[in-house]
C-alpha positions in Angstrom: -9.5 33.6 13.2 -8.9 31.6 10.1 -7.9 33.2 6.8 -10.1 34.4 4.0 -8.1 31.9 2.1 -8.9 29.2 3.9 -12.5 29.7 4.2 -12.8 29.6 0.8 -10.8 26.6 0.5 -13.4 25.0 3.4 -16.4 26.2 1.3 -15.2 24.5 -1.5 -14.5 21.5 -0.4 -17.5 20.6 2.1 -19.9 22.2 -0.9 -17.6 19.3 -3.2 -18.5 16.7 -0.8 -22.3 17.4 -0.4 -22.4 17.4 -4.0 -20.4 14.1 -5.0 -22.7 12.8 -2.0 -26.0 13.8 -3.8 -23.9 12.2 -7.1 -23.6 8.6 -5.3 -27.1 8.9 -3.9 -28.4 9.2 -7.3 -26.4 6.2 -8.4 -27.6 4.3 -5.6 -31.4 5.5 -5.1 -34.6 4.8 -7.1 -35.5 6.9 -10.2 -38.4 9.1 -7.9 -35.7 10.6 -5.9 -33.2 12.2 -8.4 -35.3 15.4 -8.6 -35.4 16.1 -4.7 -31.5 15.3 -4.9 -30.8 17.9 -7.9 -32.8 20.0 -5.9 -30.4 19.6 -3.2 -27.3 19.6 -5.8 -28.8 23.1 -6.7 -29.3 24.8 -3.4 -25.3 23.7 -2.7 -24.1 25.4 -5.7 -26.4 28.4 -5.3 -24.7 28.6 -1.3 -21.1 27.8 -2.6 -21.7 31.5 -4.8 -23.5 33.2 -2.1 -20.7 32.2 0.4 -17.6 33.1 -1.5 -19.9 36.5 -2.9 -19.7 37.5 1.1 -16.4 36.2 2.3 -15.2 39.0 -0.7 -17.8 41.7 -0.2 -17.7 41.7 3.9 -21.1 43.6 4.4 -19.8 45.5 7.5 -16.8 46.8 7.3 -16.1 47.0 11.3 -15.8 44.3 13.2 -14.8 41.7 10.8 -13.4 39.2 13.2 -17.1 38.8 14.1 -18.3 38.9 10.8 -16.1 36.3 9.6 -16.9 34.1 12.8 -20.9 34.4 12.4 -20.3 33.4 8.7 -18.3 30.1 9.5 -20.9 29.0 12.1 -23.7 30.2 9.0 -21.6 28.0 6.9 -21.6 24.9 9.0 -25.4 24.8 9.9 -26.1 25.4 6.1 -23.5 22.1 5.1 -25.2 20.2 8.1 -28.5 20.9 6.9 -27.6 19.9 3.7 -26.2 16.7 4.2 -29.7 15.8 6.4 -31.3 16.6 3.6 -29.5 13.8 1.5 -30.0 11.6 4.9 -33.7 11.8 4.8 -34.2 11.1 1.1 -31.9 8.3 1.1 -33.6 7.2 4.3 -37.3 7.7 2.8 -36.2 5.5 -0.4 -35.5 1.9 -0.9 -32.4 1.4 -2.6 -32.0 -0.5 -6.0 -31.3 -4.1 -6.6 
């Protein structure tokens, strides 16, 4: 089982990289897409709070090895969803010139 500690630390850096990612995408990508990837921007920060909210407050307090474990894998689908996210609405845009 990996430490609080460093599940905080993974939080906040794979919430860091879906949010410089969404930061180049709207560098790159036409003006119509910047609101879907703010959107996106703001569902990463609101998960980066809810995440580090439950690492500290465990809701169950027996058990916590499988706690912890179900909220890693939680974490992970929620990143990879994320980062599809950016995927399709870079893939759906046409890049500036």
């Amino acid at each position: 089982m990996a430490s609080i500690r460093k599940t905080k630390k993974e939080v906040e850096y794979l919430t860091g990289e879906v949010i410089s990612n969404c930061y180049l995408a709207v560098y790159f990508q036409p003006e119509d897409s910047k609101d879907d990837l703010i959107r996106v921007i703001t569902q990463s920060v609101e998960f980066h709070n809810d995440m580090i909210e439950r690492i500290n407050k465990p809701a169950q307090k027996s058990n916590l090895k499988k706690y912890y474990r179900d909220l890693r894998e939680e974490m992970f689908t929620k990143i990879d969803a994320l980062f599809a996210s950016i995927s399709d609405i870079c893939k759906s845009d046409k890049p500036k010139k």
